[in-house]
BAFI-3210 file (N, C-alpha, C; in Angstrom, 3 decimals, decimal comma, padded with zeros to 6 digits):
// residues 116
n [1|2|3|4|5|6|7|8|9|10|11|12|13|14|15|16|17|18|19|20|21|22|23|24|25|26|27|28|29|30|31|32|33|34|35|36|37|38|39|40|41|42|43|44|45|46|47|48|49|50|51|52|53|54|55|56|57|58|59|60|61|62|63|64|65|66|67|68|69|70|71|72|73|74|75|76|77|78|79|80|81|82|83|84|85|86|87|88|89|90|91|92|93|94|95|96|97|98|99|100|101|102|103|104|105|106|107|108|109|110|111|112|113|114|115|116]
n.u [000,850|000,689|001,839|000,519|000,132|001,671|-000,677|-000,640|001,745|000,588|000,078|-001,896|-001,703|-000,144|-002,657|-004,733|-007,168|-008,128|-009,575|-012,014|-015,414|-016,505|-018,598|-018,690|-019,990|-020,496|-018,287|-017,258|-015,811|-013,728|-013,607|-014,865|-013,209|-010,558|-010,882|-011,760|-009,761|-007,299|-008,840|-008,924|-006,484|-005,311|-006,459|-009,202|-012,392|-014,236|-016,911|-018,087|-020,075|-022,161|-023,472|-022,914|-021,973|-019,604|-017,786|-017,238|-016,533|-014,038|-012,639|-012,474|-011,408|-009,105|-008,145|-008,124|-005,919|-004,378|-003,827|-005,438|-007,928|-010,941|-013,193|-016,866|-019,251|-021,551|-024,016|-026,125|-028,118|-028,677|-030,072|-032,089|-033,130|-035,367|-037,333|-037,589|-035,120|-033,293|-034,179|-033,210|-030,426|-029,735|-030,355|-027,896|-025,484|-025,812|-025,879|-023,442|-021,661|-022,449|-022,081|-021,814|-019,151|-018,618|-019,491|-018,918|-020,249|-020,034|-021,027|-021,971|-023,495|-021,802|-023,053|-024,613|-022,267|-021,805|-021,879|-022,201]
n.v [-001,172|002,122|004,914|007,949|011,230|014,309|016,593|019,494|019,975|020,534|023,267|024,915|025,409|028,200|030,092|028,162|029,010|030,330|032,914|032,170|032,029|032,927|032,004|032,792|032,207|033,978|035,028|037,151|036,993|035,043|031,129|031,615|034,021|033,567|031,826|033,242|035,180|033,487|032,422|034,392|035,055|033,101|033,362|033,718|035,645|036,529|036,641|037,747|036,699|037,756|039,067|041,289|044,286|045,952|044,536|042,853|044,575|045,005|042,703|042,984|045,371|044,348|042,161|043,591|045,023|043,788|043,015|041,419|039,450|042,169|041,646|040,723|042,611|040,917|041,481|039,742|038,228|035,624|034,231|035,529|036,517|036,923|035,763|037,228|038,552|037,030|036,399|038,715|038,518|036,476|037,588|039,962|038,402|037,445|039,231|040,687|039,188|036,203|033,775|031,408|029,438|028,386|027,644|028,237|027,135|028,764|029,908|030,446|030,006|029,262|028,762|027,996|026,163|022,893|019,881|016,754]
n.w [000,000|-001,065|000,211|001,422|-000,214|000,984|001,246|002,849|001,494|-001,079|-003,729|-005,791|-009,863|-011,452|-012,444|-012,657|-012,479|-014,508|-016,394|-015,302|-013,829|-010,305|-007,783|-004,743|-001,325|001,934|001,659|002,815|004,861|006,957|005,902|003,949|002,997|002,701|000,800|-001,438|-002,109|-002,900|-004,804|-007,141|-007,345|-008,373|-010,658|-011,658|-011,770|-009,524|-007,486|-004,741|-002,452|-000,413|003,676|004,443|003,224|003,991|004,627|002,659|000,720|001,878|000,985|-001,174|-001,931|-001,299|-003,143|-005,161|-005,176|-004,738|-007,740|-008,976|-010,913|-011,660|-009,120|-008,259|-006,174|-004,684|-002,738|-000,397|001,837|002,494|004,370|004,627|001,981|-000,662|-003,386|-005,441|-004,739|-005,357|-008,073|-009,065|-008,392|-009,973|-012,598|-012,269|-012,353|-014,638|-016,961|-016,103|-016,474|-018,129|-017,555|-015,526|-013,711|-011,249|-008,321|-004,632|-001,536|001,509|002,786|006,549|009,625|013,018|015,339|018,472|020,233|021,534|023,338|020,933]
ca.u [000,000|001,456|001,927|-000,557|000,464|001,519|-001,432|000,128|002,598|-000,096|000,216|-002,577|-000,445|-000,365|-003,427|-005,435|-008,499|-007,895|-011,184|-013,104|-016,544|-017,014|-019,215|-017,882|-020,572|-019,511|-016,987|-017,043|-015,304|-013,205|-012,844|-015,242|-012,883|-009,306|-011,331|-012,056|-008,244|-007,198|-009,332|-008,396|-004,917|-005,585|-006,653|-010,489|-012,963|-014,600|-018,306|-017,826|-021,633|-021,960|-024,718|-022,378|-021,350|-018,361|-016,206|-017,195|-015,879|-012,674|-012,119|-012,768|-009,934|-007,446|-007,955|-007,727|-004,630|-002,886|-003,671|-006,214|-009,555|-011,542|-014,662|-018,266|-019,932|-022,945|-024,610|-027,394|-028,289|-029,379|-030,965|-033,782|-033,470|-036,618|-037,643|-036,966|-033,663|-032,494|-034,083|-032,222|-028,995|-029,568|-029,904|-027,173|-024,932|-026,412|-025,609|-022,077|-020,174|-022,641|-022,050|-021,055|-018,209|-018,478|-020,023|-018,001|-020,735|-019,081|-021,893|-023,116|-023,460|-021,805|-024,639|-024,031|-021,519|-022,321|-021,706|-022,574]
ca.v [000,000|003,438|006,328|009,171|012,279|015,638|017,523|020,572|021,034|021,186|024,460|025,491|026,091|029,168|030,446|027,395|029,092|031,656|033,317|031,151|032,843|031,515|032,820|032,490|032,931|033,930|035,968|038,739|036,461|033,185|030,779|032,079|035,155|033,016|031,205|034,288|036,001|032,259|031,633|035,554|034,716|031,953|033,820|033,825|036,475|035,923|037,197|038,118|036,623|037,871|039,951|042,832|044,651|046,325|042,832|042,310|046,009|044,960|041,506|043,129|046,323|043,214|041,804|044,414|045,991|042,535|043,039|040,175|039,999|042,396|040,839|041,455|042,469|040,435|041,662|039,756|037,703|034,233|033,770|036,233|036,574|036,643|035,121|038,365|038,957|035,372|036,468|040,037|037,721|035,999|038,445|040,756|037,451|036,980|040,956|040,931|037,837|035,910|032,347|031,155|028,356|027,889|028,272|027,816|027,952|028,627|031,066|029,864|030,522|028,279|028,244|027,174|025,033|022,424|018,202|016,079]
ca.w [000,000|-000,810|001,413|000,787|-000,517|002,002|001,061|003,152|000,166|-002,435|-004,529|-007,300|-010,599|-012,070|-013,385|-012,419|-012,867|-015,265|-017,103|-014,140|-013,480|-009,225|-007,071|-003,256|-000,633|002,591|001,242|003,681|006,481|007,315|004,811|002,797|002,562|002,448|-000,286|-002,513|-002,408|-003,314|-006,625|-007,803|-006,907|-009,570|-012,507|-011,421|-011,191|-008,033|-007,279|-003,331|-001,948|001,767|004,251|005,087|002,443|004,036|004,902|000,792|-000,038|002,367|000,715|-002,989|-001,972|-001,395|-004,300|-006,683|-004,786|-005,192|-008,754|-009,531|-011,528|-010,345|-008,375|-008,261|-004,906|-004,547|-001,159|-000,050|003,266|002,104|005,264|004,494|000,594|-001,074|-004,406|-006,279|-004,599|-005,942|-009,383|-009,062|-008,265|-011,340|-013,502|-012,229|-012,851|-016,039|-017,236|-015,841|-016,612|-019,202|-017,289|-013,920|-013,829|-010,265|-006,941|-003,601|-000,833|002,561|003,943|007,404|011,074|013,664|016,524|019,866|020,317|022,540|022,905|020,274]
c.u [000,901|001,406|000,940|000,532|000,750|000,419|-001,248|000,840|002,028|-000,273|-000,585|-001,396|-000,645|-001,716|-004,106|-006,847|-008,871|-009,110|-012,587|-013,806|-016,425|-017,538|-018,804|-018,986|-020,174|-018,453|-016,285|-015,666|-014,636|-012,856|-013,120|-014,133|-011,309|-010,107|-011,290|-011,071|-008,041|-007,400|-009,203|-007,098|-004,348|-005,699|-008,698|-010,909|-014,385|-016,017|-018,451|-019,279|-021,103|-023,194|-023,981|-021,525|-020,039|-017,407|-016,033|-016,021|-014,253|-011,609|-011,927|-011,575|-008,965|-007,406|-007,583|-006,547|-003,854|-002,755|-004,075|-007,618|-010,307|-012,981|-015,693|-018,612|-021,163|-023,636|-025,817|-026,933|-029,192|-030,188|-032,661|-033,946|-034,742|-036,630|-036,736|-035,822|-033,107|-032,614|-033,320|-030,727|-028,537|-029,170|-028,704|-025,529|-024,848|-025,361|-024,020|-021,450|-021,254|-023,231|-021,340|-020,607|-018,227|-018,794|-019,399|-019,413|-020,473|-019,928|-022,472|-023,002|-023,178|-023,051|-023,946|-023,553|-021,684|-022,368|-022,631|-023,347]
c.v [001,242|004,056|007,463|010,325|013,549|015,988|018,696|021,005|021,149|022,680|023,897|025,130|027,152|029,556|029,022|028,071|030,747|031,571|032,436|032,326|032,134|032,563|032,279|033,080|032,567|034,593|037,256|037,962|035,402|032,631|031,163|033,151|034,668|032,426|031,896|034,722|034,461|031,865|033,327|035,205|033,504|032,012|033,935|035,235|036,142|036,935|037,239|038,157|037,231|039,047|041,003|043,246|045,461|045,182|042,726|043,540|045,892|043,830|042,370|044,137|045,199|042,470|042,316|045,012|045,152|042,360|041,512|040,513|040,859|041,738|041,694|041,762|042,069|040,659|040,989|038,385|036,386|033,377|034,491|036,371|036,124|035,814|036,272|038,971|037,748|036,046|037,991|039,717|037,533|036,526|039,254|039,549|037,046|038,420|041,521|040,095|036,685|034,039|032,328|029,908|027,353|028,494|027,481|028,316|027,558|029,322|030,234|030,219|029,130|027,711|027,884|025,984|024,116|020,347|017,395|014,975]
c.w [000,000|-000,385|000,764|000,593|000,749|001,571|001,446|002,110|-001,077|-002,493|-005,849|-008,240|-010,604|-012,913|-013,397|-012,986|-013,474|-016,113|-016,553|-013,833|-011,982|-008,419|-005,816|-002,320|000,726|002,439|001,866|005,177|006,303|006,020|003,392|002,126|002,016|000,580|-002,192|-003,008|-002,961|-004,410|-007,188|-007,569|-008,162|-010,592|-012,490|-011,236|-010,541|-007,692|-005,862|-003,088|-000,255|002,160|004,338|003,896|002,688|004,185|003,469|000,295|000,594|001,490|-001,183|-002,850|-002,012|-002,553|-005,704|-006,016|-005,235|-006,637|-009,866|-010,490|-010,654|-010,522|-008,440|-006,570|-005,383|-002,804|-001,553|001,231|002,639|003,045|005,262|003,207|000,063|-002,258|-005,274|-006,001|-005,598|-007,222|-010,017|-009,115|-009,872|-012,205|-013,835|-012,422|-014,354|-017,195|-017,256|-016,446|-018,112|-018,704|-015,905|-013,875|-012,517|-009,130|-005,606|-001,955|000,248|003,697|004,894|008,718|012,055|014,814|017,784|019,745|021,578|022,285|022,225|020,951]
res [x|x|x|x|x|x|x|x|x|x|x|x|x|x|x|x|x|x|x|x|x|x|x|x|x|x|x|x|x|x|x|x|x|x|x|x|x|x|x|x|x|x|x|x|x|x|x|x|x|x|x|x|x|x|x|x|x|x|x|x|x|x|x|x|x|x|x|x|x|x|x|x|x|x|x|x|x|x|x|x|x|x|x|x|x|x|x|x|x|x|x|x|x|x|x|x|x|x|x|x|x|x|x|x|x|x|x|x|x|x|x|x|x|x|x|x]
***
């Protein structure tokens, strides 16, 4: 039986996901937000989902400073989103980019932590 791989020293290549449409929700925070710099860092342009539009407007300045695609802000709260926000999503997805390659969804709330 062979030894598994490090996974720690995996590295993307270059431009892994170059002219990649991905939408990242969650993007304002955590991994969602490691997630987002990560696939722009890649060659992606990255659609920043999240409720607070300033963490989005913080994560979207670091990305364009580092000199990546620039990203969409998508504000909305997927915990209360209506019908016609979703179909406002759509569209404004539709309008911008044409096609969406990929969706990374990371958005969620831990909750009380407490024994299994």
């Amino acid at each position: 039986m062979s030894a598994l791989p490090d996974l720690r020293k995996y590295r993307p290549a270059e431009g892994l996901h170059e002219g990649r449409v991905i939408v990242v929700t969650g993007a304002g925070d955590g991994i969602g937000r490691a997630l987002a710099k990560a696939l722009a860092a890649s060659g992606a342009t990255v659609g920043l989902l999240g409720k607070t539009s300033r963490k989005l407007e913080a994560v979207y300045d670091e990305i364009t400073a580092a000199g990546h695609p620039q990203p969409a802000l998508l504000p909305l709260n997927l915990e209360t989103a209506t019908a016609a926000e979703y179909d406002a999503l759509y569209k404004a997805l539709q309008e911008e980019f044409g096609r969406l390659d990929g969706l990374a969804h990371l958005a969620g709330i831990l909750g009380r932590c407490s024994p299994i």
